[in-house]
VODRENLUM-989622 format. One record per residue (C-alpha): residue number from 1; residue in three letters; chain; z, x, y. Coordinates in steps of 0.02 Angstrom, whole numbers, plus 50000, padded with zeros to 5 digits. Each point is the difference from the previous one (the first is absolute). Example, Ala and Ser with C-alpha at 12.3 -4.5 7.8 and 13.67 -1.06 7.14 Angstrom:
# residues 2
   seq   type   mol      pz      px      py
     1    ALA     A   50390   50615   49775
     2    SER     A   49967   50069   50172
//
This chain:
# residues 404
   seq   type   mol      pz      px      py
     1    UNK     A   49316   51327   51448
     2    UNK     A   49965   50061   49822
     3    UNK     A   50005   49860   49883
     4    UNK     A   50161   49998   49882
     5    UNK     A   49965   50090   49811
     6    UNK     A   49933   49881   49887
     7    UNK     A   50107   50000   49808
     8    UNK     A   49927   50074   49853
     9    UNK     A   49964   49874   49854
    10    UNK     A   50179   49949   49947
    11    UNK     A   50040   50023   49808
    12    UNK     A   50040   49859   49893
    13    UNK     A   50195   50081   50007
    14    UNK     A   50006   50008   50191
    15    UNK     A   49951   49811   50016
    16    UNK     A   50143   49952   49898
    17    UNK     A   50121   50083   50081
    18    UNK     A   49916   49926   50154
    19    UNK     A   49994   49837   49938
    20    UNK     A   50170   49999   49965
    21    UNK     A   50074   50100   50177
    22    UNK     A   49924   49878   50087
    23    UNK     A   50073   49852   49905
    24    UNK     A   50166   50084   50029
    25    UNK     A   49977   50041   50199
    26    UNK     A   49881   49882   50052
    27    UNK     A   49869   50042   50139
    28    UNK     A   49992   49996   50201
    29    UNK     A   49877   49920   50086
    30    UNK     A   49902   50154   50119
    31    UNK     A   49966   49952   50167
    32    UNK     A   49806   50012   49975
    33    UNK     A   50026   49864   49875
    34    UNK     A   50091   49872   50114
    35    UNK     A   49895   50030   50135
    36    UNK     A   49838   49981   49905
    37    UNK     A   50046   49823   49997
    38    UNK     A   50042   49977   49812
    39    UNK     A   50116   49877   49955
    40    UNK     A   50163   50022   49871
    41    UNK     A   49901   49955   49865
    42    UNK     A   49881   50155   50053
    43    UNK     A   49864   49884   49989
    44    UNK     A   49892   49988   50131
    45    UNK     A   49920   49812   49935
    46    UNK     A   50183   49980   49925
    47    UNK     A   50125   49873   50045
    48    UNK     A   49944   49994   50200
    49    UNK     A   49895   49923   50089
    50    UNK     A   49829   50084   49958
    51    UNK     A   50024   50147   50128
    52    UNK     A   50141   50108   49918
    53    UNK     A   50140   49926   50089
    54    UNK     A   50097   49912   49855
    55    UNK     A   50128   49885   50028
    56    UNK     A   50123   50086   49878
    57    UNK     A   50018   49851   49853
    58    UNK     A   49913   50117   49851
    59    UNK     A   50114   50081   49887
    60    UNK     A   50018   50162   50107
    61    UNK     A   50180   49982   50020
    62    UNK     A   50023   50054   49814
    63    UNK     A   49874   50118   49995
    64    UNK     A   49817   50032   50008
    65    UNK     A   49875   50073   49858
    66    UNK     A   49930   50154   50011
    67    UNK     A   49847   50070   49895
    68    UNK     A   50054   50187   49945
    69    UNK     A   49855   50122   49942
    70    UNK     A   49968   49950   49822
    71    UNK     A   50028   49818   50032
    72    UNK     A   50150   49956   49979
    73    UNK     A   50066   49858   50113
    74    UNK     A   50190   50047   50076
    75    UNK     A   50110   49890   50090
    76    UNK     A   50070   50076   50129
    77    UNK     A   50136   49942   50146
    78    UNK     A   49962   50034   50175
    79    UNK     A   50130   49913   50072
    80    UNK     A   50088   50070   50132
    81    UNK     A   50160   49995   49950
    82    UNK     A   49986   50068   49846
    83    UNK     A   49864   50152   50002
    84    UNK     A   50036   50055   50180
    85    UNK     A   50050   50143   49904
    86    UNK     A   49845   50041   49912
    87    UNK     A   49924   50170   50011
    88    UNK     A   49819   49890   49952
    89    UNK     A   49888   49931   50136
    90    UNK     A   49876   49884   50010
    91    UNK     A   49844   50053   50113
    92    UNK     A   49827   49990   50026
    93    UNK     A   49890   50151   49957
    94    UNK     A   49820   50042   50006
    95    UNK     A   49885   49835   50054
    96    UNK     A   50167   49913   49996
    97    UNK     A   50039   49994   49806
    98    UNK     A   50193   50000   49987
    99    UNK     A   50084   50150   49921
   100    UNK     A   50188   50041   49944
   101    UNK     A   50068   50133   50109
   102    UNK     A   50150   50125   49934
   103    UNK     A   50061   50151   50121
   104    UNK     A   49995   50108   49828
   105    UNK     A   49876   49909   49877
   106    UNK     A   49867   49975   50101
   107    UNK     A   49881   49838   50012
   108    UNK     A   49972   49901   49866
   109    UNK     A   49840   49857   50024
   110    UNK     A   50071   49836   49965
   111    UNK     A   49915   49811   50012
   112    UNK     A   50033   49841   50014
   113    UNK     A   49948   49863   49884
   114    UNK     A   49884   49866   50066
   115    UNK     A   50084   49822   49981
   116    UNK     A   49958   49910   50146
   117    UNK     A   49885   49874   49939
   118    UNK     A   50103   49956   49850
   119    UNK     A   50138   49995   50119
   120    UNK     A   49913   49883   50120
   121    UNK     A   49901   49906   49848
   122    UNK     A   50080   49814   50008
   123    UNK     A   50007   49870   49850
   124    UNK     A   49960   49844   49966
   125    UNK     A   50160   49950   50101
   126    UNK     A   49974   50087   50156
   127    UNK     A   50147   50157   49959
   128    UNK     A   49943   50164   50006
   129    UNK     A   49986   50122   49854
   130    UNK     A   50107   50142   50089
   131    UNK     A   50156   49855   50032
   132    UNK     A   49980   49972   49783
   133    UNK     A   49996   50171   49951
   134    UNK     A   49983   50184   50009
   135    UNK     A   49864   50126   49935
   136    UNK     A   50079   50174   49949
   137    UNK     A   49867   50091   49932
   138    UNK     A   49914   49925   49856
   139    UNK     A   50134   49869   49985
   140    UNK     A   50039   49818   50085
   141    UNK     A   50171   49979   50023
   142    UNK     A   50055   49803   50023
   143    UNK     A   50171   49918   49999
   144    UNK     A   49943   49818   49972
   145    UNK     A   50185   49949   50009
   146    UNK     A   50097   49957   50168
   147    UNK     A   50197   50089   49979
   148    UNK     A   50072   49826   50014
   149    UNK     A   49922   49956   49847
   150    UNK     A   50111   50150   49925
   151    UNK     A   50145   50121   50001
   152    UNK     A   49951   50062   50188
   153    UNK     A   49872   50119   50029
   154    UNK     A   50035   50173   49871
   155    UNK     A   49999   50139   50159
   156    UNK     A   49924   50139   49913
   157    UNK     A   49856   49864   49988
   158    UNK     A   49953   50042   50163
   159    UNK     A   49959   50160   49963
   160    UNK     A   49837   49918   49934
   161    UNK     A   49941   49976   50167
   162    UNK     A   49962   49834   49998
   163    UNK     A   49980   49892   50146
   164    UNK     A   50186   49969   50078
   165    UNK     A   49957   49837   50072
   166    UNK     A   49911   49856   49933
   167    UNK     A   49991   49809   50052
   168    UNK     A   50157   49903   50017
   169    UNK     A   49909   49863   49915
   170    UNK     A   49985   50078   49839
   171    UNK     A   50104   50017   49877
   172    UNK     A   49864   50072   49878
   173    UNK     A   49853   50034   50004
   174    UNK     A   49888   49898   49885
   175    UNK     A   49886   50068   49871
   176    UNK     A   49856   49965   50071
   177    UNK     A   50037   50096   50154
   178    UNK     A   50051   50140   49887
   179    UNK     A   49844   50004   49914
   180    UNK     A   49892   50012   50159
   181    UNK     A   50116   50117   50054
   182    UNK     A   49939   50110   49860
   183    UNK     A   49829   49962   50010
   184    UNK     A   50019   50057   50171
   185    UNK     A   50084   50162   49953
   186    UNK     A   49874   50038   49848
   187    UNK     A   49835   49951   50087
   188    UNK     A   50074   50093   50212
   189    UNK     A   50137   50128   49936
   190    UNK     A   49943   50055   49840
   191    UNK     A   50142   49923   49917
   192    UNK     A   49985   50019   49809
   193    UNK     A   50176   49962   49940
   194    UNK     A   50111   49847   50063
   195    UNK     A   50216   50030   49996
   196    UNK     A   50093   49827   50008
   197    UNK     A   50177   50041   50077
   198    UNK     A   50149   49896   49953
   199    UNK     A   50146   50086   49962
   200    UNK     A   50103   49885   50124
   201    UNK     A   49960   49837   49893
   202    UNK     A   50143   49949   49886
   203    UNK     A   49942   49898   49864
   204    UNK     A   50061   49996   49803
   205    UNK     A   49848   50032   49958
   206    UNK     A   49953   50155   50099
   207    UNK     A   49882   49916   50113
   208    UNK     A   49883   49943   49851
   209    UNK     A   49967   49816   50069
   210    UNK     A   49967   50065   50146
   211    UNK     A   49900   50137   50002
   212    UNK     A   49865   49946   49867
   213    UNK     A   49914   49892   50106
   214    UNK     A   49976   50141   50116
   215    UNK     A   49955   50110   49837
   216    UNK     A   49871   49880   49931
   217    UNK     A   49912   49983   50140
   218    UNK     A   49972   50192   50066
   219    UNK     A   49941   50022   49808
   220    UNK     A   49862   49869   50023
   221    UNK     A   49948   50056   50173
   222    UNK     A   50000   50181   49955
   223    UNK     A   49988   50137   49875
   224    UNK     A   50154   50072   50051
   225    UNK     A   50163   50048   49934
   226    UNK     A   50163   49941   50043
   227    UNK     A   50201   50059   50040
   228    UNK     A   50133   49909   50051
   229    UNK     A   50167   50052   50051
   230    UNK     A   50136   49863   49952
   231    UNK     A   50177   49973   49938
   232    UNK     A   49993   49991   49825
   233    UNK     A   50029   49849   49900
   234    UNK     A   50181   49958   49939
   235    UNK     A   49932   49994   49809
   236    UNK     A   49888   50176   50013
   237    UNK     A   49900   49925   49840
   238    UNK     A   49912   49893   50133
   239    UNK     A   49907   50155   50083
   240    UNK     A   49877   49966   49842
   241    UNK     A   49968   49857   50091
   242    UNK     A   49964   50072   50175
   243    UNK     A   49881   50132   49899
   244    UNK     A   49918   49857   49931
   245    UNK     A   49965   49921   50143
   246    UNK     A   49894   50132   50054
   247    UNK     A   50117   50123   50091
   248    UNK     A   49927   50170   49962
   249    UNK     A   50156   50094   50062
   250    UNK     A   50184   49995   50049
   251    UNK     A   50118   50086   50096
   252    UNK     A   50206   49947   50008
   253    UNK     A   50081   50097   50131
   254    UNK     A   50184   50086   49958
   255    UNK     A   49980   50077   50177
   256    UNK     A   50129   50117   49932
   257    UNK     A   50032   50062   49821
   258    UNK     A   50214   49995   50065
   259    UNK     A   50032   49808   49994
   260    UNK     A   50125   50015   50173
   261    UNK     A   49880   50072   50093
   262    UNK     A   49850   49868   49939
   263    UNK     A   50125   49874   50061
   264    UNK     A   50022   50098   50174
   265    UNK     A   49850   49976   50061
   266    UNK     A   49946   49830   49924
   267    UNK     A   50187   49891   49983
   268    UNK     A   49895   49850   50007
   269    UNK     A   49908   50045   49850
   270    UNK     A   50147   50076   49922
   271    UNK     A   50088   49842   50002
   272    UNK     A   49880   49882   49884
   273    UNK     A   49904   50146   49904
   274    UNK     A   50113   50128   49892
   275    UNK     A   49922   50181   49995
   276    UNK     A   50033   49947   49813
   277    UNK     A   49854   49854   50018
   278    UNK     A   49892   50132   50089
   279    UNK     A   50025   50149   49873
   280    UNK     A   49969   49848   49833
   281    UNK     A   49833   49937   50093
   282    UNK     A   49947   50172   50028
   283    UNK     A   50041   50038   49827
   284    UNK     A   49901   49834   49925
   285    UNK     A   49861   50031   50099
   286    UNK     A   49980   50188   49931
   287    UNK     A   49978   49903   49859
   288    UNK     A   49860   49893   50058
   289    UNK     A   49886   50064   50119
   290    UNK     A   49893   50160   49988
   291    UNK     A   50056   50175   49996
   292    UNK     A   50012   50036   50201
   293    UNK     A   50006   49824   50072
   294    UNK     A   50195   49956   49993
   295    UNK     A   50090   50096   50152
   296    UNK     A   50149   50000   50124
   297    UNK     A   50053   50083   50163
   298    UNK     A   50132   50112   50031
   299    UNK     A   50034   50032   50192
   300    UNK     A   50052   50188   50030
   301    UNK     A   50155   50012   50094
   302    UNK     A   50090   49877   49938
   303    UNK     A   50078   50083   49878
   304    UNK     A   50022   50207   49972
   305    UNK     A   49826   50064   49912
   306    UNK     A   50093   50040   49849
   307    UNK     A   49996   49824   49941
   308    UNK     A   49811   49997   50039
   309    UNK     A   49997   50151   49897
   310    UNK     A   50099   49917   49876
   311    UNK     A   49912   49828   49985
   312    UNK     A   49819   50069   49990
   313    UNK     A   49997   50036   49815
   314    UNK     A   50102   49857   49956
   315    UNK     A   49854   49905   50080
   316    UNK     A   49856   50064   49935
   317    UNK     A   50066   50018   49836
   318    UNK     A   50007   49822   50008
   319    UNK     A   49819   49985   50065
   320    UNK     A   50069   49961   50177
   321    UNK     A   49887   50088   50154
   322    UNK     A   50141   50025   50125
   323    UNK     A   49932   49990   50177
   324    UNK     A   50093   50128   50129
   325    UNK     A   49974   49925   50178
   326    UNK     A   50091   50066   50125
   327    UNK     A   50135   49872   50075
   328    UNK     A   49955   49967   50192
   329    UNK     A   50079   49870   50109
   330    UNK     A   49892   49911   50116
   331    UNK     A   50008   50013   50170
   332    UNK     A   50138   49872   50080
   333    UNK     A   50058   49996   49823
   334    UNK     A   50113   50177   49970
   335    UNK     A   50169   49912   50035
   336    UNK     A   49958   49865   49877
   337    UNK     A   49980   50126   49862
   338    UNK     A   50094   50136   49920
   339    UNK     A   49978   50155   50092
   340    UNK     A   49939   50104   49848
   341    UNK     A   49963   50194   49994
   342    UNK     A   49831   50050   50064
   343    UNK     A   49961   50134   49846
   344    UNK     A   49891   50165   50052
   345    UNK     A   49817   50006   49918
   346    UNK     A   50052   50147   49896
   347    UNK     A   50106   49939   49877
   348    UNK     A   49910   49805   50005
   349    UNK     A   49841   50127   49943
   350    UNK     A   50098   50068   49863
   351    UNK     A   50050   49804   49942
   352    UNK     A   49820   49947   49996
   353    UNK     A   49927   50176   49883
   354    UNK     A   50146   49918   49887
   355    UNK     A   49935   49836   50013
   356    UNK     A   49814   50075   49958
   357    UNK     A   50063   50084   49866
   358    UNK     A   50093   49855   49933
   359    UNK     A   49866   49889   50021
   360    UNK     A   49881   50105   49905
   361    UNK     A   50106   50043   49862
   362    UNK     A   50009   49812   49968
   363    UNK     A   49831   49924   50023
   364    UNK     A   50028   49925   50154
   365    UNK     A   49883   50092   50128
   366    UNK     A   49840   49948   50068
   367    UNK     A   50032   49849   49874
   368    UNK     A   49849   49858   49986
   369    UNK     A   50093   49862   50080
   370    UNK     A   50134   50049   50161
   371    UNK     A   50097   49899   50107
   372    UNK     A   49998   50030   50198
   373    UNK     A   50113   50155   50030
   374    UNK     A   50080   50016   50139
   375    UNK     A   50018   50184   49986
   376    UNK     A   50082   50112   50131
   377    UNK     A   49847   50137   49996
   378    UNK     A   49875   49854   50018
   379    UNK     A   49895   49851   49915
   380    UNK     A   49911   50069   49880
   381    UNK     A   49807   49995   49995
   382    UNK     A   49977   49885   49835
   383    UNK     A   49862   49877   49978
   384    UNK     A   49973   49945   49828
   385    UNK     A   49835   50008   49911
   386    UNK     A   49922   49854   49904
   387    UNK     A   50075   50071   49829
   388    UNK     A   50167   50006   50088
   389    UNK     A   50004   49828   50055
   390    UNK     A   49896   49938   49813
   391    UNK     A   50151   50098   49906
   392    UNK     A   50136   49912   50096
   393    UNK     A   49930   49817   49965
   394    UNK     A   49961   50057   49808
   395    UNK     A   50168   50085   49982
   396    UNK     A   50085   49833   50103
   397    UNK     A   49900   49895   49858
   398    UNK     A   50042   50083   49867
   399    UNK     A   50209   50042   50039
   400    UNK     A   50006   49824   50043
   401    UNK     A   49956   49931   49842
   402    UNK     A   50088   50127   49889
   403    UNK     A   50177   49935   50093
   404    UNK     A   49963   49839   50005
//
């Protein structure tokens, strides 16, 4: 049987729109895959037992990353139930390297990263790495926080990937299991950049007491930088502090830019935290941290694109890098969740040349210092050089002092 065309090199503006598709449709599973034994992580050392024959507890059931040509890590669902749809296929091509299959594009090679050892790397307390966080890319992604210790678990959270079970025992994890964690990630996964998630904690002062600890201590360990994702304080003046501490960037999710539908998908939230609060600590934070490093997430299909369209410049004008992610319930999870519109790649493509453009125009692309995005069209390939990371602890120093 002749062997199936191989794809030309794809351009930088094909792997974007790919990138993004696949967000949007998700991918099936081919049956060369399955029966070559890999597991839903498509790991073959992954979460299983050592043979390829996982048990199923990685984060698979909210997507898997893939490596597109150029790089660029892309999360992508292959549950059942939501791309059994999906025109893309996962197979196994020449010497068994796994390719993207489309009846009219062609194949497109594809990889997967290599976290098994971080995943299986175990601290000081006997918990393994993969339970604490997840590697996407060049970034660690940890939520040190246990929902009861908060507003309930923010859904589009999940979207991060992150383990969905953890130890009944803990209600946080500590910081020194978060620091061996990364150490695990930087010296096994080739981790360079560490995201602390905790957007579901509720505290006054926008998670300051609690997350410095955690900051302090990833600072001494390693030379890396650091985003969080919280609520933000009730007094936005104290996201100085949190800036201070050693937070390099921030992110404050309005999940949608139209308050009602914010409040549709996270009531909880919407409840305690105003889209007021959110849109003042955004605002005060602009005012703090570098050029590129404050951000928020706006889900598509929660509200009609023209609001997107709308809110973009009022964002970036403000020095606010708005996110677009792509709003996908989990599996299990759809009637717990607003149904939402599933929007067509064309016109999302469209929104994100405006966001370019936007971004450009107001000094906010490829910035020095980023937070982790959580992009529909992928995780972007940034590592930080030594300058970076010297400018952001010289710039810290030096804002610090002049407000305070």
């Amino acid at each position: 049987m002749a062997a199936p065309a191989t794809a030309a090199p794809v351009a930088a503006a094909e792997v974007a729109a790919l990138r993004l598709d696949l967000t949007n449709q998700g991918v099936r599973l081919g049956d060369d895959v399955i029966a070559a034994g890999f597991d839903l992580a498509l790991a073959k050392d992954g979460n299983g037992n050592g043979n390829g024959h996982g048990n199923g507890n990685g984060n698979a059931s909210e997507g898997i990353d893939l490596i597109l040509p150029g790089g660029w890590c892309t999360n992508v669902c292959i549950a059942p139930g939501y791309a059994r749809t999906s025109p893309y296929v996962l197979a196994l091509g020449h010497g068994g390297a796994l390719e993207l299959r489309h009846p009219r594009h062609g194949n497109v090679p594809v990889n997967v990263p290599d976290t098994a050892r971080f995943r299986h790397q175990r601290t000081h307390s006997g918990v393994s790495c993969g339970d604490i966080g997840a590697v996407h890319g060049r970034w660690l992604v940890v939520a040190p926080f246990a929902a009861r210790d908060g507003i309930g678990v923010d859904r589009p959270r999940r979207f991060l990937g992150l383990p969905p079970l953890r130890p009944l025992q803990k209600g946080q994890w500590s910081v020194d299991e978060v620091v061996a964690c990364a150490e695990a990630a930087w010296a096994h996964a080739g981790a360079r950049l560490v995201h602390l998630e905790a957007s579901h904690l509720l505290r006054d002062d926008g998670g300051l007491a609690d997350l410095s600890p955690y900051i302090s201590a990833l600072k001494r360990a390693l030379p890396t930088l650091v985003s969080v994702s919280a609520l933000p304080p009730i007094n936005a003046s104290q996201t100085l502090a949190l800036y201070a501490a050693g937070c390099d960037a921030i992110s404050y999710h309005l999940l949608a830019f139209d308050a009602e539908a914010a409040a549709q998908v996270a009531p909880i939230r919407s409840r305690f935290v105003s889209h007021d609060r959110l849109m003042d600590g955004l605002r005060a934070a602009a005012r703090v941290f570098p050029r590129g490093a404050v951000s928020t997430d706006l889900l598509l299909g929660l509200e009609p694109l023209e609001h997107v369209s709308a809110a973009l410049p009022r964002l970036t004008t403000e020095g606010i890098v708005p996110n677009l992610a792509l709003f996908r319930p989990l599996p299990g999870g759809e009637d717990d969740v607003p149904a939402g519109t599933l929007v067509p790649t064309e016109p999302i493509l469209a929104l994100r040349a405006e966001r370019g453009d936007l971004m450009r125009a107001h000094g906010l692309w490829h910035s020095r210092v980023r937070g982790f995005s959580r992009t529909l069209w992928g995780f972007e390939p940034y590592v930080p050089s030594l300058s970076d990371r010297l400018y952001a602890n010289v710039r810290r120093w030096l804002r610090v002092r002049e407000r305070t």
